[in-house]
N, C-alpha and C positions, 0 to 999 in steps of 0.2 A: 446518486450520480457517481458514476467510476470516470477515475481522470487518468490519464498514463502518461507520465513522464519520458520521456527515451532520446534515447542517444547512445551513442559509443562512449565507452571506458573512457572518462577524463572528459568528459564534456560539461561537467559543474550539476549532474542531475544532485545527489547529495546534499551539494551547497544551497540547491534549492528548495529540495525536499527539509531542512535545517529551517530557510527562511521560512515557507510556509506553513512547515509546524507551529515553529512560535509567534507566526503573528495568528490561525488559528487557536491560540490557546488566548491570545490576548482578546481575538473579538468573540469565542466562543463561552454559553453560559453553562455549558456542560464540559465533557469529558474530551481530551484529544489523545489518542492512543499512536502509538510509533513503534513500528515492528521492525528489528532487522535483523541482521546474522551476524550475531555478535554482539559487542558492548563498545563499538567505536564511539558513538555517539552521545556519550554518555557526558559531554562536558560542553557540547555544542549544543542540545535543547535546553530549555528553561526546566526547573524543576517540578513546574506544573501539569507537564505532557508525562503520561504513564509511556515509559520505556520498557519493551517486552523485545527478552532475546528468544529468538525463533530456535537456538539450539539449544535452550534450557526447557524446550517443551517439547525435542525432538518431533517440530516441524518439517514433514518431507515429503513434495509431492502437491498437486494442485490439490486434492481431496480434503487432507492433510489441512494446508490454508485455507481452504473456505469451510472445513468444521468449526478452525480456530477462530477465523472471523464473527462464525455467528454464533459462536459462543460467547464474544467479546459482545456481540450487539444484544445477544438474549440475555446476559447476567446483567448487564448496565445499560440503563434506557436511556440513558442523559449521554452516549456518545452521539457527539456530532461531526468528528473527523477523524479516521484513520488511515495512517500511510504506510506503506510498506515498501520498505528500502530491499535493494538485489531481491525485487521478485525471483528471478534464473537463481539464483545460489541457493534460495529456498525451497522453491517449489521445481525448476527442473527449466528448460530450457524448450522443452516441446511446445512449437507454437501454435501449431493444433489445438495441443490442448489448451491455451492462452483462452484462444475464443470463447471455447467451453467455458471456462472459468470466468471469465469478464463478462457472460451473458449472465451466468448465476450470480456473479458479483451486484450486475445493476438491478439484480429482481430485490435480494436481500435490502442494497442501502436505497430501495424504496422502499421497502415493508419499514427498517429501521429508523428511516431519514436519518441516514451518516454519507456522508461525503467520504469517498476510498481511492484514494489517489497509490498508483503502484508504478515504481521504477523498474524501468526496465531499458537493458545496456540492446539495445540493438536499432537499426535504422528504422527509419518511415517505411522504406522498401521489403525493408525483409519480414514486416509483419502482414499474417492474413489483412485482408480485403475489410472480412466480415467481420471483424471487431466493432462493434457498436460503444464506443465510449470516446469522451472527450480527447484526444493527441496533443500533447503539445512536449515539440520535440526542441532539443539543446541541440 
């Protein structure tokens, strides 16, 4: 199941994406993975979620993130949640390609059964129609 967080700059997506990590890492018997651009995060998750900085594996581009994805879900069987913080800073801002990638995204964390929840700074309005995944907007 792909989940999408969104809202504009400064609407608490972060704050959320922080709570829902660690309380996935409390109810999960596996693995919880946290992707973002950078190392802000690093004092706000629990030490139990694997934090991966997306510019220490020169992530760029939707392709780019969904290689790294199911590279995460194919080397470790036991994940059962991964988020990824500033989708747009990572992977690019084209929301065309959004769609594309959030269709591939839900086939993967069915084949994996991992829950992939992605933030993303922009309205309900300004995204394609045809996104097939969970919304839930700040």
């Amino acid at each position: 199941m792909v989940t999408l967080l969104i809202g504009k700059k400064g609407s608490g997506k972060t704050k959320r994406l922080i709570d829902e990590a660690n309380a996935a890492v409390e109810a999960s018997k596996g693995s919880v993975v946290v992707i973002e651009k950078g190392t802000k995060l690093t004092y706000d998750l629990t030490h139990k979620a694997r934090l991966v900085d997306a510019e220490a594996y020169a992530i760029k581009g939707y392709d780019a993130l969904y290689g790294f994805l199911s590279g995460i879900c194919a080397g470790n069987y036991d994940v059962t949640d991964i988020f990824v913080d500033s989708t747009f800073k990572i992977a690019g801002d084209d929301k065309a390609q959004l769609s594309e990638f959030v269709e591939k995204l839900n086939a993967l964390a069915e084949e994996a059964k991992t829950a992939i929840t992605l933030l993303i700074s922009s309205a309900k309005d300004d995204l394609p129609t045809d996104i097939k995944a969970t919304l839930e907007e700040l």
